[in-house]
C-alpha positions in Angstrom: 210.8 150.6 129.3 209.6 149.7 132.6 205.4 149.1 132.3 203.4 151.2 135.0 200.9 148.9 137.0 199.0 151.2 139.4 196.7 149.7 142.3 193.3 151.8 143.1 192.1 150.1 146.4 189.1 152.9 146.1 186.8 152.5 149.4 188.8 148.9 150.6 189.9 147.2 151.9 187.4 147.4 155.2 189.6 147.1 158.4 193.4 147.4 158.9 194.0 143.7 159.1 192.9 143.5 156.0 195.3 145.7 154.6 198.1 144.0 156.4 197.1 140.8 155.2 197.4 142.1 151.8 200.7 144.2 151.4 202.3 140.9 153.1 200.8 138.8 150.2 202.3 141.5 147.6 205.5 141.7 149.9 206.7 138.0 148.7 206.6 138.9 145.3 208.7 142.3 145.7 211.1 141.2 143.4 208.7 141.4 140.7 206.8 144.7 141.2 210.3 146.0 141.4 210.9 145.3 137.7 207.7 147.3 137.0 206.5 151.5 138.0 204.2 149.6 140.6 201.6 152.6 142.4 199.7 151.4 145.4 196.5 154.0 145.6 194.6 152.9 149.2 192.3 155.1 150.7 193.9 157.6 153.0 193.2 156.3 156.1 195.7 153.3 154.9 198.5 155.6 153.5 200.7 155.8 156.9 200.8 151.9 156.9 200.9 151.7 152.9 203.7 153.8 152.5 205.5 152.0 155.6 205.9 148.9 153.2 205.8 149.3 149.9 209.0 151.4 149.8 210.8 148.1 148.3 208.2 147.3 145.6 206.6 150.6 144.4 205.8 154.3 145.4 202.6 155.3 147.3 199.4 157.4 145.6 196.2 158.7 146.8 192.9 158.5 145.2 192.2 162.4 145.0 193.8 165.6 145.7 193.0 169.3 147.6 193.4 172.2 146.3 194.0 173.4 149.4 197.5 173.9 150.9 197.9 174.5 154.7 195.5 175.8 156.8 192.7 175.0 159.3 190.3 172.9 156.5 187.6 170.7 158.3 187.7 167.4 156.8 190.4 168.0 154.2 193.4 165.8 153.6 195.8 168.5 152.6 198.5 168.8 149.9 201.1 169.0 152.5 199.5 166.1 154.8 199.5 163.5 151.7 203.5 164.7 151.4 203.8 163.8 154.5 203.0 160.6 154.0 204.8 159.8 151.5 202.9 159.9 148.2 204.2 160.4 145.0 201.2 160.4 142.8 197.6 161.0 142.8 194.8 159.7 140.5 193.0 162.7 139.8 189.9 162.7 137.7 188.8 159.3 138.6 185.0 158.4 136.9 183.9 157.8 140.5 184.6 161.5 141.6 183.5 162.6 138.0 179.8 161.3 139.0 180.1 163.1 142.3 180.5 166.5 140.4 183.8 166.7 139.7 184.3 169.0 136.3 186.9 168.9 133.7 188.1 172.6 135.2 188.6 171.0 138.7 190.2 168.5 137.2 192.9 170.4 135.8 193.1 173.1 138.4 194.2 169.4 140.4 196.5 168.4 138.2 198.1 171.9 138.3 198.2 171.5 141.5 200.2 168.2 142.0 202.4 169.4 139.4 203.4 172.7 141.2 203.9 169.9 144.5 205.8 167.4 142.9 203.4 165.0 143.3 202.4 163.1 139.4 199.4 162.9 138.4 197.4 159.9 136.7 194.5 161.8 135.2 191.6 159.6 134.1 189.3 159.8 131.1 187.2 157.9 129.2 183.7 157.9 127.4 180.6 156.2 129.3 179.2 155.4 125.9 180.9 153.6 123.3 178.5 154.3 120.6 178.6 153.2 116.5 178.4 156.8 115.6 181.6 157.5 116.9 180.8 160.4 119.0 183.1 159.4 122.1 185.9 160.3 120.2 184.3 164.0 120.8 183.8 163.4 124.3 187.2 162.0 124.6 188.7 165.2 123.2 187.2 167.6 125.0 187.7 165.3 128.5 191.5 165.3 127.6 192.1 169.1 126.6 189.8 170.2 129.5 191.4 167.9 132.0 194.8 169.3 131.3 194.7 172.7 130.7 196.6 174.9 131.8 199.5 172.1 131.9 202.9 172.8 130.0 205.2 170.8 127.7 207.8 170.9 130.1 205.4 168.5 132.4 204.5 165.9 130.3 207.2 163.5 131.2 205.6 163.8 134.6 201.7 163.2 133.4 200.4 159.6 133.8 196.9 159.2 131.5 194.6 156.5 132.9 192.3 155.4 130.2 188.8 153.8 131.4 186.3 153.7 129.3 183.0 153.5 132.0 181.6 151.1 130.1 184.3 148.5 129.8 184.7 148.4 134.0 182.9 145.3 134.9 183.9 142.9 137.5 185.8 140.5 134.4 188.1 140.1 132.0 185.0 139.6 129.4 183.9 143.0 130.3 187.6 144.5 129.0 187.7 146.2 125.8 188.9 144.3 122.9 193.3 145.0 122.2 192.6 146.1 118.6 189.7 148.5 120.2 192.2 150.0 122.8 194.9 150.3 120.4 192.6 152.4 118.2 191.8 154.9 121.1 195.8 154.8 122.3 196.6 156.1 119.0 194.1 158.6 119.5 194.6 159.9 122.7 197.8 160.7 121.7 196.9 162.7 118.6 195.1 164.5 120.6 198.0 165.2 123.1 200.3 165.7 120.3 198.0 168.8 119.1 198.2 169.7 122.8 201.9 169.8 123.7 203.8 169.1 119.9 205.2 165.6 119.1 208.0 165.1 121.6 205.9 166.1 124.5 203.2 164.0 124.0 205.2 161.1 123.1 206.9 161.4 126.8 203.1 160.8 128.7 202.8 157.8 129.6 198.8 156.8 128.6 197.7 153.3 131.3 194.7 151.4 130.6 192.3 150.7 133.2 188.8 148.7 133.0 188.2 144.9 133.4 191.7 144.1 133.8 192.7 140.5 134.7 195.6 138.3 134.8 193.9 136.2 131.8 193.8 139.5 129.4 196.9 141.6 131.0 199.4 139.9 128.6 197.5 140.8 125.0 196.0 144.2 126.2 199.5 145.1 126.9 200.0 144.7 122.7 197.6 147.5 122.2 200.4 149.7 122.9 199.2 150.5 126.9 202.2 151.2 128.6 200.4 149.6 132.0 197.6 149.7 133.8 194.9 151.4 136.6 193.5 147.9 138.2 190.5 148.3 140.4 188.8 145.1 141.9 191.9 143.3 140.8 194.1 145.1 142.8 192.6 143.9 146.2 193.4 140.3 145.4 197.6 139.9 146.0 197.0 136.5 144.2 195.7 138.3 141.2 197.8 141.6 141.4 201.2 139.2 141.2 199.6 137.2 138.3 198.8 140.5 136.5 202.6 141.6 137.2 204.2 138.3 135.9 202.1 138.8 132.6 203.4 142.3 132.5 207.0 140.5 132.8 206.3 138.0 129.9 205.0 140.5 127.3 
């Protein structure tokens, strides 16, 4: 099984140099995202030169999707322009665009949508609160059956689920959430997925991990049965984003 490791550049990085300067840093180490589902996510005004060169290391993503197919949209990146591009995926759901407004209903009625366009979609949930009473397993339930309704069984091999919990998203590894934690909510998630879409669905959706991730915790947080990762800050660093990769490659 190939792990996933999905880059979110979110808002960065600021100018087009910048950019450059980092897909030649992740160039040299082709070899290795290659050996891994490697998803570059950079803001949209980036895709054109994203997807340009990463086609021998990964596939290209965007950060959000339209509902909204072709037409005259003002200030809309539609379906068929992010297509056009080349992208593959879309993170969809993202805690970000969940405190701009975004609902669970819009969520799916996105995810719907990149399904029906063949683009996959990495939906993310995950509790801001990780409380002793245990009530973000509630709030993790309904995130996950709202945020996917409407989806079939048949598109589950196609779903990515991005797991960051908001309060585990700091700026370091010490931040992360502890491997026996994540393991606990893994197992979880896909209970809850299982009651969704039966056994043999669920157990095709891939569920990523994102929050805090590192190069010094990639390795054991991959033992909590993540099957990759969503890395933010991270991501904008090619020295870091190779270092994660090679700990992927020596789990």
């Amino acid at each position: 099984m190939k792990y996933i490791l999905a880059a979110n550049w979110k808002s960065h990085p600021s100018s087009k140099d910048e950019a450059k300067r980092l897909l030649v840093g992740l160039s040299k180490n082709s070899d290795k995202f290659r050996k891994l589902h490697t998803i570059i996510a950079p803001p949209n005004t980036f895709l054109e030169l994203v997807g340009s060169k990463i086609k021998s290391m990964g596939i290209l993503a965007s950060q959000d999707i339209s509902l909204l197919s072709k037409g005259t949209y003002t200030g809309e990146t539609t379906v068929e322009m992010l297509k056009g591009q080349g992208v593959m995926a879309s993170i969809i759901g993202h805690s970000e665009r969940r405190k701009l407004g975004e609902t669970n209903s819009l969520i799916s009625k996105k995810a719907n949508q990149a399904l029906k366009e063949g683009i996959a979609p990495i939906v993310c949930v995950g509790e801001d609160v990780h409380d002793t009473e245990g009530n973000y397993f509630e709030v993790l339930n309904a995130q996950i059956r709202g945020s996917l309704e409407g989806l079939k069984k048949t598109d589950a091999k196609k779903l990515v689920v991005a797991y960051e919990p908001l309060w585990a998203i700091g700026k370091s590894a010490k931040d992360a959430m502890q491997p026996n934690d994540l393991a606990q909510m893994i197992v979880y998630i896909r209970k809850v997925l299982t009651e969704m879409f039966g056994r043999a669905s669920a157990d095709q959706v891939a569920i990523i991990y994102g929050g805090s991730v590192e190069p010094g915790n990639a390795k054991e947080l991959l033992g909590s049965g993540a099957q990759g990762f969503l890395v933010g800050h991270a991501s904008l660093s090619a020295k870091s984003f190779v270092e994660i990769a090679k700990a992927m490659l020596n789990k």
